[in-house]
C-alpha positions in Angstrom: 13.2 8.1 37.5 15.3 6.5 34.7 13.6 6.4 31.4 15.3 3.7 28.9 14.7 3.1 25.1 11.9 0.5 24.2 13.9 -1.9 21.7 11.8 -1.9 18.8 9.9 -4.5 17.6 7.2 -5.5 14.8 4.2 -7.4 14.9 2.4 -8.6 11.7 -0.9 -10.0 11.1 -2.5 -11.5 8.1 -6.4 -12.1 8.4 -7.3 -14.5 5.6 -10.7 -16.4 5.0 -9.4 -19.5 7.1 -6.4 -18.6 9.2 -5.3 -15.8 11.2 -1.6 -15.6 11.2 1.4 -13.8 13.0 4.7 -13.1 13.8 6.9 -11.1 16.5 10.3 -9.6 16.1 12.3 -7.2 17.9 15.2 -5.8 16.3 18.7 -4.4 17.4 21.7 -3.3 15.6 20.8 -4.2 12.0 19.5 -7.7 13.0 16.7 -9.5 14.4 15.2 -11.7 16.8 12.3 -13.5 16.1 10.2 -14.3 19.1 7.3 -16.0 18.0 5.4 -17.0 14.8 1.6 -18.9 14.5 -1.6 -19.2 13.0 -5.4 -19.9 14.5 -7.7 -21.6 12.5 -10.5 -18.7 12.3 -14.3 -19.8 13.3 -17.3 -18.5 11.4 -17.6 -15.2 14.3 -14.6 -12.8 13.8 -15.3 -12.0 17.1 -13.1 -15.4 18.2 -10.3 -13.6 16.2 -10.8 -10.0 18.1 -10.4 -12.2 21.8 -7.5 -14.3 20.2 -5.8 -10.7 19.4 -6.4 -8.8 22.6 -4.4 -11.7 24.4 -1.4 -11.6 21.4 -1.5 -8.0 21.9 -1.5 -8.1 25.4 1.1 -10.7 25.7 4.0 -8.4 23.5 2.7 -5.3 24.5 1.9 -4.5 21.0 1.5 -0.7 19.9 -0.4 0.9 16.9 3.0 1.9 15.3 4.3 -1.9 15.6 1.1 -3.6 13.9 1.7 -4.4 9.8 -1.5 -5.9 8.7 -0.6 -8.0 5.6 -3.6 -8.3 3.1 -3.1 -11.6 0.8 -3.1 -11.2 -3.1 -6.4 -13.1 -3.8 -8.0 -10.2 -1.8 -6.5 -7.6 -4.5 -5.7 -6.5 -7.5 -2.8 -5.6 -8.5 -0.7 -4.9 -12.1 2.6 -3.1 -13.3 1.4 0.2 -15.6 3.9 1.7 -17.4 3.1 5.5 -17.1 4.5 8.6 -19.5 5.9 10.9 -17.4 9.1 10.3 -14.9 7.8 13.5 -12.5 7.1 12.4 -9.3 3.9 14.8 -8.9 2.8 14.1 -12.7 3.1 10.3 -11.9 0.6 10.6 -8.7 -1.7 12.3 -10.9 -1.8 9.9 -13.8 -2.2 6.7 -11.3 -5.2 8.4 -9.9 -6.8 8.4 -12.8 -6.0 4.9 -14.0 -6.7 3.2 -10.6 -10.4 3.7 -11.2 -10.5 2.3 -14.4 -8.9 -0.9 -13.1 -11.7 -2.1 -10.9 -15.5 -2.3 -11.9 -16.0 -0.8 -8.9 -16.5 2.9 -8.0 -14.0 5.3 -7.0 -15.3 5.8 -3.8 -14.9 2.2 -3.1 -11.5 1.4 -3.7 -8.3 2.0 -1.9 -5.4 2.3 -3.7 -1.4 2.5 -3.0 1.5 2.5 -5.6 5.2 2.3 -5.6 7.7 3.3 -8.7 10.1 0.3 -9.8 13.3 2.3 -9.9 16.7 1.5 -12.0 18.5 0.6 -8.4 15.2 -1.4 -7.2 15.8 -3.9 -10.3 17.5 -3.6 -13.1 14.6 -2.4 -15.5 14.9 -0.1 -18.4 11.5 1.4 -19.8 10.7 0.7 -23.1 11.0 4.4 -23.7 12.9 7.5 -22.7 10.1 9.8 -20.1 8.3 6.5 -19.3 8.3 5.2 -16.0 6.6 1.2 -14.5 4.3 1.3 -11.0 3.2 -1.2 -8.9 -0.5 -0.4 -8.5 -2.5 -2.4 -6.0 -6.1 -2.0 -5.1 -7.9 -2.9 -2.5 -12.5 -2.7 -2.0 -13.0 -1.1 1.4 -15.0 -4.2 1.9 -12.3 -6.1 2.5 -10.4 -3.4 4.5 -13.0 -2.8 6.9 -13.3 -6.5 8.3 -9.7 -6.5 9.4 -10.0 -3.0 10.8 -13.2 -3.8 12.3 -11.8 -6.8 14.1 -8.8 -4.7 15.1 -11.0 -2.6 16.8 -12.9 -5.0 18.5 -9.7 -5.8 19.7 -8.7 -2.4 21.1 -5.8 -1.9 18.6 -5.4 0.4 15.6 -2.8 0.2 12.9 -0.5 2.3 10.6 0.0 0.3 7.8 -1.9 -2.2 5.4 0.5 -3.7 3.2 0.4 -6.1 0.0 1.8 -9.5 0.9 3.8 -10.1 -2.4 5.8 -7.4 -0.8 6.4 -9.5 2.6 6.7 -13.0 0.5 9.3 -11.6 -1.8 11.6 -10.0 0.9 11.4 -13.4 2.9 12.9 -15.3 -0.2 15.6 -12.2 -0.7 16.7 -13.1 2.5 16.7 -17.1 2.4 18.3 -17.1 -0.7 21.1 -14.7 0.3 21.8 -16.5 3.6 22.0 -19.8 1.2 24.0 -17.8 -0.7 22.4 -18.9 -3.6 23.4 -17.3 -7.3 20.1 -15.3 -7.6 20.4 -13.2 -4.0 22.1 -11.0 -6.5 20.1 -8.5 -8.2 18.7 -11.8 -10.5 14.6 -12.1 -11.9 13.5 -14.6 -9.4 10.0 -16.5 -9.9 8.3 -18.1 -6.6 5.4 -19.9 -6.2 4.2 -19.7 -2.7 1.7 -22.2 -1.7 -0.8 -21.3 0.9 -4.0 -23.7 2.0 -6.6 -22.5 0.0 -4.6 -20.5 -2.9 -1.3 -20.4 -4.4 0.5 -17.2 -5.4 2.9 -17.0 -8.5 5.1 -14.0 -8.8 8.2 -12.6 -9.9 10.4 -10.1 -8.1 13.9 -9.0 -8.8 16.0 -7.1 -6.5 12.9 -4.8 -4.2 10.6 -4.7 -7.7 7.7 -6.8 -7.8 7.7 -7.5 -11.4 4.3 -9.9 -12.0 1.9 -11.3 -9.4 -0.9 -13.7 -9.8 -3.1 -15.7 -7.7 -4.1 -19.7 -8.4 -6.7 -21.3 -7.4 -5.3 -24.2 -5.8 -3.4 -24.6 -2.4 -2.6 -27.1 -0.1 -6.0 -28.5 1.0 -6.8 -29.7 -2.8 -3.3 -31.1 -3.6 -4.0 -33.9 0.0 -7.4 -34.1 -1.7 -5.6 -35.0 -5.3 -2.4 -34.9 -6.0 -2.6 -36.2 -9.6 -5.7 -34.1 -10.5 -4.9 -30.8 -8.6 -1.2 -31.1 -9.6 -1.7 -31.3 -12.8 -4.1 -28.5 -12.7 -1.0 -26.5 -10.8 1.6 -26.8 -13.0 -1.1 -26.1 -15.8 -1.8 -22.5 -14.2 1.8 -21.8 -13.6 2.6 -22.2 -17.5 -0.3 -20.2 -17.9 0.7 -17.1 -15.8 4.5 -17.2 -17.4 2.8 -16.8 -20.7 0.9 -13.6 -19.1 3.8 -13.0 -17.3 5.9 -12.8 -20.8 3.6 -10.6 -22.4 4.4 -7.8 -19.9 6.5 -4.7 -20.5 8.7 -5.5 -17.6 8.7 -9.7 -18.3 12.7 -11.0 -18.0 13.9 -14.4 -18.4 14.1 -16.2 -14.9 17.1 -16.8 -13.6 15.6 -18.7 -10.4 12.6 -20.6 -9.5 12.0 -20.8 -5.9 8.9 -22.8 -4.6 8.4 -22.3 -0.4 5.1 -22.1 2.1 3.1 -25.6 2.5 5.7 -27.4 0.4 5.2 -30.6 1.8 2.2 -31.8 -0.9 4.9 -31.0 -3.6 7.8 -33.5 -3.2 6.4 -35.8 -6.0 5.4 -32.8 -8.5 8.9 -31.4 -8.5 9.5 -32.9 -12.2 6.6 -31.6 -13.4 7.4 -28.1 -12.2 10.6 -28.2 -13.6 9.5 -28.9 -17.3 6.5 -26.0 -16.6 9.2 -23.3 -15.6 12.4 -25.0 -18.0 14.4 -24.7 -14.2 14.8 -26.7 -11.2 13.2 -25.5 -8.2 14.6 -24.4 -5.0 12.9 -25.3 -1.9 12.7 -23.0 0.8 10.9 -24.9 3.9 9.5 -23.1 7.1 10.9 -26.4 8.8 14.8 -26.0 7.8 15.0 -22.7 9.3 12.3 -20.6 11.1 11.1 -23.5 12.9 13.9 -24.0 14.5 14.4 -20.5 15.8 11.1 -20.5 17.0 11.8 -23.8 18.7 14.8 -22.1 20.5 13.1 -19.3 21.3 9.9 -20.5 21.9 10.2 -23.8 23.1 7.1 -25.1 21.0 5.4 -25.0 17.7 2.3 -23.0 17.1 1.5 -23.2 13.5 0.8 -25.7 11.2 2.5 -26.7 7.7 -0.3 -26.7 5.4 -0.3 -22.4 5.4 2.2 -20.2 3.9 4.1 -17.9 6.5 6.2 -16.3 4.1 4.4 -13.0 3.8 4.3 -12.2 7.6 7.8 -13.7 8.3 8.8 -11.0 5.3 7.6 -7.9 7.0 8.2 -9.3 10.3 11.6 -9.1 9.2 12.1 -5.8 7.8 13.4 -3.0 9.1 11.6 -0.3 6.9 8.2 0.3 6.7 6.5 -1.5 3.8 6.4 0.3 0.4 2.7 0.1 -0.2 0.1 1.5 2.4 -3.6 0.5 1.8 -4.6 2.5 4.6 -7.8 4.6 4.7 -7.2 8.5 4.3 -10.0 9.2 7.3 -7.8 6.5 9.4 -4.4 8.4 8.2 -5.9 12.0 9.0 -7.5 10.6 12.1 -3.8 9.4 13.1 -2.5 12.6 12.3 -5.0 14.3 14.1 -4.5 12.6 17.7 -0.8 12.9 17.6 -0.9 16.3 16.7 -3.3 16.7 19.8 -1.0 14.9 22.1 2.1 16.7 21.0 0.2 19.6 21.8 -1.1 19.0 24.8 2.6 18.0 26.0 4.3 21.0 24.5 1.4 23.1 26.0 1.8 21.4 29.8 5.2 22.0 29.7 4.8 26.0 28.2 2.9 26.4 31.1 5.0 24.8 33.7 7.4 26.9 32.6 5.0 29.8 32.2 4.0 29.2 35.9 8.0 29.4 37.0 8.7 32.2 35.5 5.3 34.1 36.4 6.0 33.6 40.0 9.5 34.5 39.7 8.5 37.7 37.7 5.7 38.7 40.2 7.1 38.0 43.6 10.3 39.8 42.6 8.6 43.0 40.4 5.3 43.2 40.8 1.8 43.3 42.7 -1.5 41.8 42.1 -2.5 44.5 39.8 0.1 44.6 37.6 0.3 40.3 37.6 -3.5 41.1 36.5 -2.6 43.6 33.4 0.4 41.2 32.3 -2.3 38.2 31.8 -4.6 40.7 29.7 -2.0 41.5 27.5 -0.3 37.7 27.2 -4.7 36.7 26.0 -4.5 39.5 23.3 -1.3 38.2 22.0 -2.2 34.6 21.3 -5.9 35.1 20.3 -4.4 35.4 16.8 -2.4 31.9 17.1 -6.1 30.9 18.5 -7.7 32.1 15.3 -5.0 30.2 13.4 -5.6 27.0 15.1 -9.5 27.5 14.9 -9.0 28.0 11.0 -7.2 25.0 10.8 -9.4 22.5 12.3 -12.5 23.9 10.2 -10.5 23.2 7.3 -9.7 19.8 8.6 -13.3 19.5 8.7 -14.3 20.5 5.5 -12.0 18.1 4.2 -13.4 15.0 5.7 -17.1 16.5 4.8 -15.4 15.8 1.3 -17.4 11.8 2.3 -20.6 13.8 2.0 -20.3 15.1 -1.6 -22.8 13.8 -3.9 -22.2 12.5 -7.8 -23.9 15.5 -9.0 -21.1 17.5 -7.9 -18.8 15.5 -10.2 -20.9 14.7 -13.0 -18.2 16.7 -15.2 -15.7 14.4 -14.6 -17.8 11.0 -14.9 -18.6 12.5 -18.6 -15.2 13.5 -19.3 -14.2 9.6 -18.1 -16.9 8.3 -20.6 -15.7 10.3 -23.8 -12.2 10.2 -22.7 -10.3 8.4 -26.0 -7.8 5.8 -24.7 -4.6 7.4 -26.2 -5.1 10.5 -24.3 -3.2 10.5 -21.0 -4.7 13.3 -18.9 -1.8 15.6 -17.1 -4.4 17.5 -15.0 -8.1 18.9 -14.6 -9.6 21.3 -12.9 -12.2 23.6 -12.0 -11.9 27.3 -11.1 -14.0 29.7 -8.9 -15.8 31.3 -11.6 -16.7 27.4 -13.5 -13.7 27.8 -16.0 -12.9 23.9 -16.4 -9.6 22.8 -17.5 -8.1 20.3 -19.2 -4.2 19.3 -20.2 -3.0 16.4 -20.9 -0.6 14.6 -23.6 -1.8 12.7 -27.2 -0.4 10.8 -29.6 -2.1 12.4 -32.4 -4.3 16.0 -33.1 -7.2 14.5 -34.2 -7.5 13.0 -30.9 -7.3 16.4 -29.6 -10.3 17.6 -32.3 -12.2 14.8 -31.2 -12.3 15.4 -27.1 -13.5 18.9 -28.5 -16.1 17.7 -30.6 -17.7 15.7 -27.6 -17.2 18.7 -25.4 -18.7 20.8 -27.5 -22.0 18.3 -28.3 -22.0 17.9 -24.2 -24.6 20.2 -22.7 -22.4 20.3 -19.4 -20.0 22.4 -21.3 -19.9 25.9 -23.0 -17.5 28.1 -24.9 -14.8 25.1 -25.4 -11.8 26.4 -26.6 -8.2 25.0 -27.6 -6.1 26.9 -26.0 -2.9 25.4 -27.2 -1.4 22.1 -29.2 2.3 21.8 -28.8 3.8 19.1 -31.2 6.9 17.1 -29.5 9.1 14.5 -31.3 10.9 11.7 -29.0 12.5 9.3 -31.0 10.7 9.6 -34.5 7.5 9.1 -32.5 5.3 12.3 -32.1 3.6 14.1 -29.4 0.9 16.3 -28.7 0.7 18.9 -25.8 -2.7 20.5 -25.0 -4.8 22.6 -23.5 -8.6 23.1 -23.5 -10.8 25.8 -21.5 -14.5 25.5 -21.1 -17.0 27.1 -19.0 -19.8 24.7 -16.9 -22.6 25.1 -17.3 -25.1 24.5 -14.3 -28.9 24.8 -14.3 
């Protein structure tokens, strides 16, 4: 039997309220071909979309590890933060406590991703030395679990959820540099990307998504009115430049690139020229992916009043998206059924091998009896690796138990989130055996410090709070505060 090496390939999906769109590459040698591209106009029953799917999937032989789902921006939130610390591990801890603040919504009902803008990503420096900017996007579980719950009903599970600014932006990198256009190189680049219902206005430079916003009006309003919904379009798009301005990140634009369902804005183009102070650059579905698709394909199955360029983006890329909305019980489910299969490969071949080699060893040495002896001794030696792996799955299990816990078993932490002053950035927390509850983090000034204490102190969740340590540090003329406070909980 010859066994030959799947070519890989890519299949991304965007569920919105309206459409359901897609794309299919398979890629070779550093390029790509794209094989097909459309979109289905979605009933009310997500069940249509599931049997729609199951043939797509079925057609390409689609795997888990192919599937991107692409979750639009209106669906999100998302901002730049600019965090104090430029430690990996002290970064991850300081998101997780801003995401929930973000959202009016509870932390068990968000999921979150972020990605650090680096220097080579685009050419940002932070206001100041030790600071580092994030992309933080958020997504309800709400909205997760419809397009994993249609996935399902479709047979097909997924390893990545990504944010379609990401997709939309690296579809415009790569127009732009095949038009060999002035901003391909490493320039601030603003787009608006029309979709039907929506419009998204961001700016990227480089792989950094700098600013993302979502307006209100798409496509189906602008055939409804031009004059009345264009107007109101290039309103919003001042608007979000003046937000856009405000941020820590904001540069001047060097590019303004309008693509997606273009086709309402041929007489607006004036109008967006004196919102943004620079002409527009068109990037159409029709002068280019259409006719790939048409080569390939030999017909045309989507429709120019959506946007494509989010799942032509990933479709496109070679790398895994950056962000990764996917559920931790999907990702530790994942883990746990390839970790099963590997096993149960490596342990059909241990024993093939075990068989061999045991008939070899017996026919050749030894009888019955001492074949018998040799399998006692082999179960004594792994019953500790069976132990081991026992251990490992109950801790598995107490980990996704973690769903279970109730609020009272955090109502330290919800206080210390009320009382919390703004200017104090929290390093870490936590909460020993013996109820010894710690906190560290950074201030600007000690009388922030005193006054976390003072609300400790008055809390009757807390006993025996104590300042372990203050640390002054000057950066720049501006001052810091290092410290340290130990408590003991105290539980009725």
């Amino acid at each position: 039997m010859i066994f030959t090496k799947r070519t890989p390939q890519r299949f991304v999906l965007e569920l919105g309220s309206h459409w359901l769109k897609w794309a299919f590459t398979r890629h070779a040698l550093g390029s790509f071909e794209l094989v097909d591209a459309g979109t289905i106009l979605l009933s009310s029953q997500d069940a249509d979309a599931s049997s729609d799917l199951v043939l797509l999937f079925k057609k390409y032989a689609v795997r888990p590890k192919d599937l991107v789902i692409s979750i639009p921006r209106q669906q999100l939130a998302a901002r730049v933060l600019e965090v104090p610390s430029t430690d990996p591990a002290e970064i991850q801890k300081i998101v997780r406590l801003q995401a929930a603040k973000q959202t009016p919504y509870a932390e068990d009902e968000i999921i979150y991703d972020y990605s650090v803008i680096l220097e080579e990503d685009a050419a940002i420096k932070t206001a100041r030395p030790g600071y580092s900017h994030v992309m933080l996007v958020i997504a309800h579980r709400r909205i997760l679990n419809r397009t994993l719950r249609v996935l399902q009903d479709a047979g097909m599970k997924t390893h990545h959820i990504a944010f379609a600014i990401e997709g939309s932006a690296a579809w415009i990198r790569a127009e732009l540099k095949a038009l060999k256009h002035p901003a391909a190189a490493n320039q601030v680049v603003g787009v608006l990307d029309v979709d039907s219902e929506n419009s998204n206005f961001f700016v990227y430079q480089g792989s950094g998504i700098l600013f993302s916003q979502t307006i209100s009006i798409g496509a189906d309003r602008l055939h409804e009115s031009l004059e009345v919904w264009g107007a109101k379009l290039t309103s919003d798009i001042a608007r979000c430049l003046q937000i856009y301005q405000t941020e820590d990140t904001a540069r001047e634009l060097a590019a303004f690139v309008v693509t997606g369902a273009t086709g309402a804005l041929e007489t607006l183009s004036a109008k967006l020229k004196d919102a943004v102070k620079l002409q527009p650059q068109k990037l159409s579905l029709e002068e280019t992916t259409r006719k790939i698709l048409r080569a390939a394909a030999g017909r045309q199955s989507f429709t120019e009043e959506v946007s494509m360029s989010a799942v032509l983006g990933f479709a496109r890329m070679e790398k895994p998206p950056r962000i990764n909305l996917l559920p931790q019980e999907i990702v530790i489910e994942a883990a746990l059924i390839q970790k099963g299969r590997d096993l149960l490969i490596l342990g059909a071949l241990g024993f093939s091998i075990f068989i061999i080699l045991m008939g070899i060893f017996i026919s050749a040495f030894f009888g019955k009896r001492q074949y018998a002896e040799w399998l006692r001794e082999r179960v004594r030696t792994t019953e500790a690796e069976t132990q081991a792996v026992g251990r490992t799955r109950s801790f598995i299990k107490q980990i996704m138990d973690l769903n279970d816990a109730t609020a009272d078993e955090f109502r330290e932490l919800l206080y210390l989130h009320r009382v919390l002053p703004h200017e104090i950035y929290l390093t870490e927390v936590a909460l020993s055996a013996n109820r010894i509850f710690t906190i560290r983090g950074r201030a600007s000034e000690m009388t922030q410090v005193f006054s976390l204490v003072n609300e400790l102190e008055q809390s009757k969740l807390f006993r025996e709070v104590k300042t372990q340590h203050l640390t002054k540090r000057i950066v720049k003329d501006k001052e810091f505060v290092d410290f340290e406070i130990d408590s003991v909980v105290h539980r009725s």
